[in-house]
C-alpha angles and dihedrals in degrees: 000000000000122000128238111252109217112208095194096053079045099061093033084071100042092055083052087076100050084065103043082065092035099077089063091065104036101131086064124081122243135226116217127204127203123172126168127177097289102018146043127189137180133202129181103224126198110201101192098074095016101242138127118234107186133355131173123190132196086239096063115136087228092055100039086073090060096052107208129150141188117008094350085062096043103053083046083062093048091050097051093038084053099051093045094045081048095047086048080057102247121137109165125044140156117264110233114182093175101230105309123127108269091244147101109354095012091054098049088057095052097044086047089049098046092054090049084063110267109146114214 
């Protein structure tokens, strides 16, 4: 008999080890990415004080108008989150991709934040 393989319990455990290496940079902000399978969305996150910073998502008002979709849309994310994380004054961050694979989707944010001048 096969067992069933639970995606969600999956994921759950890779995030785990995200924040077995997170205490040690604490101090920084962190950049968290959720995408589900029509949006994708992005918030810098200081832990410290528990606050979010900046945060910018694929179902904006200001973004429905661009219609875009997939990876367009999300190198458009990295690039907004990037300039409002930047104009709150934060340059360097931890990159938190929430256990999903670094791949596709995730990796166009980063790269497009990185180019917009996020340092991680």
């Amino acid at each position: 008999m096969y067992k069933k393989v639970n995606r969600k319990e999956l994921r759950k455990l890779r995030k785990m080890g995200f924040w077995k290496n997170r205490k040690k940079h604490i101090k920084k902000p962190r950049l968290c990415v959720f995408r589900s399978s029509k949006n994708i969305q992005a918030q810098v996150i200081d832990d410290e004080n528990r606050k979010v910073i900046c945060c910018a998502a694929s179902f904006e008002s200001s973004l429905k108008e661009v219609a875009l979709t997939g990876k367009p849309m999300a190198e458009k994310i990295g690039e907004i989150v990037a300039k409002r994380a930047i104009e709150k004054g934060i340059k360097s961050i931890i990159f938190d991709r929430n256990g999903y694979a670094y791949h596709g989707r995730v990796q166009v944010l980063a790269d497009s934040a990185r180019k917009a001048g996020l340092e991680f």
